[in-house]
N, C-alpha and C positions, 0 to 999 in steps of 0.2 A: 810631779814634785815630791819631793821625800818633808815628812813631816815630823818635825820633831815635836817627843809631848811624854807625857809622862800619866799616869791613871789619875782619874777624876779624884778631886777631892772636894770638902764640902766648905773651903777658903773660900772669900768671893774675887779671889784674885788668884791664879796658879803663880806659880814660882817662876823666876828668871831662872834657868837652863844653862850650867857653861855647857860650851858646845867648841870645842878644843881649848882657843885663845878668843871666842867669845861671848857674850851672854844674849841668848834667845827666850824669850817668852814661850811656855809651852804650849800657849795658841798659834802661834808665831809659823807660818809656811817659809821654808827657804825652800829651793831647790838648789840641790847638790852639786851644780855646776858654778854657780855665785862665787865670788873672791870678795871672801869678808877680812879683812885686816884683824889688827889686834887691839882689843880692850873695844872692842865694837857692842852697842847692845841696843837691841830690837825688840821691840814692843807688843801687847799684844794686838792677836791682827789681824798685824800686819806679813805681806807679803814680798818676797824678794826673787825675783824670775832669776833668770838662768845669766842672762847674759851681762851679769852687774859684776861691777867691780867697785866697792866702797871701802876707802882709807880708815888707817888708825881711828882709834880716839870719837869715833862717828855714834851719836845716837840717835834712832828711828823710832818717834812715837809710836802709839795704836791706832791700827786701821789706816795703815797707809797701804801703798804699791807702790812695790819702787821698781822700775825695768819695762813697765808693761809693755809688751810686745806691740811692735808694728811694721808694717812691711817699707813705711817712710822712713825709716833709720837706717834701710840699705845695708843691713846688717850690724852698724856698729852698737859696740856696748855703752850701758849709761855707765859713768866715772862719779863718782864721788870722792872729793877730797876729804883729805884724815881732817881731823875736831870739827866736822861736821852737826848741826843740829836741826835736823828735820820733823816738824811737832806733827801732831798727829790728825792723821786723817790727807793727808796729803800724796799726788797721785805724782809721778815722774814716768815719763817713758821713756824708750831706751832710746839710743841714738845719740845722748847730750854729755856734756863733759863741764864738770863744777871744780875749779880751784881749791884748796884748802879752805877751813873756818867758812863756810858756805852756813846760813843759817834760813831759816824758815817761818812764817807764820803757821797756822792753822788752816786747813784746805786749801793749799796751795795747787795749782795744776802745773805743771811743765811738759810740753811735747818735746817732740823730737826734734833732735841737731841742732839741739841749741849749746852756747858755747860762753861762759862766764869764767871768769880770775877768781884769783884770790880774794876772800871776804865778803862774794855776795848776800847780798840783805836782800829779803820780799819777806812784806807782810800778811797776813792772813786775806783771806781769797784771792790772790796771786793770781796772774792767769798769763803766763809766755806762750806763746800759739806755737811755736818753734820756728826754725833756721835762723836762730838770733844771735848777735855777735853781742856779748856784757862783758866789759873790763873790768879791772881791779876795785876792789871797796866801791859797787855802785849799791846805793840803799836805795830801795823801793818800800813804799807803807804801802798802810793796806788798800785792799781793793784796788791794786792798779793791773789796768790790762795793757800788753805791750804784744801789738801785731808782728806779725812774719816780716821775717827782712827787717827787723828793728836791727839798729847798729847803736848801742850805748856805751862811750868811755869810759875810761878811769874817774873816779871820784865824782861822781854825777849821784845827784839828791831831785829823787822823784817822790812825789807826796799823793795824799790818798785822793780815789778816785780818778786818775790821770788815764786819760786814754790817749795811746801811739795808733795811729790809723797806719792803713797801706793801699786801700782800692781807692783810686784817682775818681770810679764813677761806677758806684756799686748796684746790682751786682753786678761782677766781671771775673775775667783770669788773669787781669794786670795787678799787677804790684810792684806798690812803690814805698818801699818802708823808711821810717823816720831816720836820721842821724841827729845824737845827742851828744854834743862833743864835749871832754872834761872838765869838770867842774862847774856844770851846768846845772840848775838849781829849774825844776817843774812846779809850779803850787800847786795847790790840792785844788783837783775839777775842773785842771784843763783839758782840753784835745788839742792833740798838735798831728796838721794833716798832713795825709801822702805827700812824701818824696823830702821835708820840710826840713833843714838843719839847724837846729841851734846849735850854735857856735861857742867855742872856748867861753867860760867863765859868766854865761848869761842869765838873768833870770827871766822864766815867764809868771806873769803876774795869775792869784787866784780866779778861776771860771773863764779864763781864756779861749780865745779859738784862734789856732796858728796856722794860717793858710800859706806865710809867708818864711823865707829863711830869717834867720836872728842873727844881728850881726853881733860879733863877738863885743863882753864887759858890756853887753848895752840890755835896759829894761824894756819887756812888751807886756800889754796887757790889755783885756777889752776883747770883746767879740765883735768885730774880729779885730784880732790884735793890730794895737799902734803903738809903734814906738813912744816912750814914754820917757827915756830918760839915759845916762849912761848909769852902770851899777856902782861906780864910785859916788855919786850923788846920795845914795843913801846910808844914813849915820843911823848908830846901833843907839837902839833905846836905851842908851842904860847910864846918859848922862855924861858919856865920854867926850863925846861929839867925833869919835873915830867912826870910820867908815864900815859899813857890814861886809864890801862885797871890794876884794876876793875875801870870802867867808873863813879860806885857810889860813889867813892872818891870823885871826882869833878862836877858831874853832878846830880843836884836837879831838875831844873825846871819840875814842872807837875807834883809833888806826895806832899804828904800830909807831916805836919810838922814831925808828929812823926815816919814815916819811916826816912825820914831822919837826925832826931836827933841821930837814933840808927845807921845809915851811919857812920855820923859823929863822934859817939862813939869809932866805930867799928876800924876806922882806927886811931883815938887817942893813941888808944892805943898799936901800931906798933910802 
């Protein structure tokens, strides 16, 4: 790998580096094969392998990897989408593919051939095991682990601590990975097990355990989980006496004008 860097100084921080049409920290490792976009800037570091390809507008804290090599990505490159924000200290292998506006906590891991839209959110210590299917705007906090073979929707809200299993009866070679389907809502410190789908617009309630599928707009909760309720039944604390859940009625912050004009349509017309 070719290193860019410039002679020691006695700053406690060296200089960002342009480096054609980007800015490199001149601790910063790229190798020379990398497709870095433009108004890109990279941290100190951090390191960017060969086989990456990272959009516009993207910036890479210090002490990350992004690309790492692995013989499980069967050669593909990692993708990074342009206005990207990945903080520092965070590890990506290659093999995976990130939509636009992708954003990052701190120590995030990501393996290989995993596959997310536009807007993904993960919070600090992050951990996708890889071959994972993420759709559009799914937010993850922190500390969630989401096994192999997870399949997560569009607009899906997973909270901290949440773990997606996949071994039906560990340890094994089977796997059987979660389905989280849109606009499904995880609380903080459940597990939802192999093979288990929650369904269109559901909640699972705090410290769960989900052995079972979820039927769509309905609440679970409990170790192990029992139906509990449908999700129109519960009213937003704030004295309205309107309902929380679909959550898209009332909650826009962080998505784009025009999903939620068609939100705002949607239930107009109820």
């Amino acid at each position: 790998m070719a290193k860019l860097s410039t002679p020691a100084t006695k700053t406690p921080f060296l200089p960002y580096l342009p480096a054609e049409n980007f800015m490199i920290h001149a601790t910063a490792i790229i190798d020379p094969d990398a497709k870095i976009g433009s108004n890109v800037k990279i941290g100190p570091y951090s390191i960017v392998h060969k086989n990456v390809t990272i959009g516009d507008d993207t910036e890479i804290g210090a002490y990350c990897e992004i690309g790492l090599p692995t013989k499980l990505a069967n050669g593909r490159p990692l993708i990074i989408g342009k206005a990207s924000i990945i903080r520092s200290h965070c590890v990506f292998y290659e093999g995976s593919s990130f939509g636009d506006n992708l954003t990052t906590g701190h120590r995030v891991t990501i393996r290989e051939l995993t596959t997310a839209g536009t807007g993904f959110q993960i919070g600090t210590l992050g951990d996708i095991q890889g071959h994972c299917e993420i759709g559009n705007y799914v937010k993850c906090h922190s500390n969630v682990h989401i096994g192999q073979h997870s399949t997560i929707e569009n607009y899906v809200w997973i909270f901290p601590y949440v773990v997606l299993t996949n071994d039906p009866h560990p340890p094994s070679e089977i796997m059987s990975g979660v389905k989280i389907e849109e606009f499904s809502v995880i609380a903080t410190m459940s597990v939802i097990l192999p093979g288990v789908t929650v369904k269109r617009g559901a909640l699972v309630g705090a410290h769960s355990s989900v052995s079972r599928d979820v039927a769509q707009d309905t609440v679970v909760a409990g170790s192990p989980a029992k139906l509990i309720c449908n999700t129109s039944k519960i009213k937003l604390k704030d004295g309205s006496g309107e309902s929380a859940y679909p959550w898209r009625r009332h909650f826009h912050r962080g998505y784009p004008k025009d999903i939620v004009s068609k939100w705002i349509e949607e239930f107009s017309e109820q």
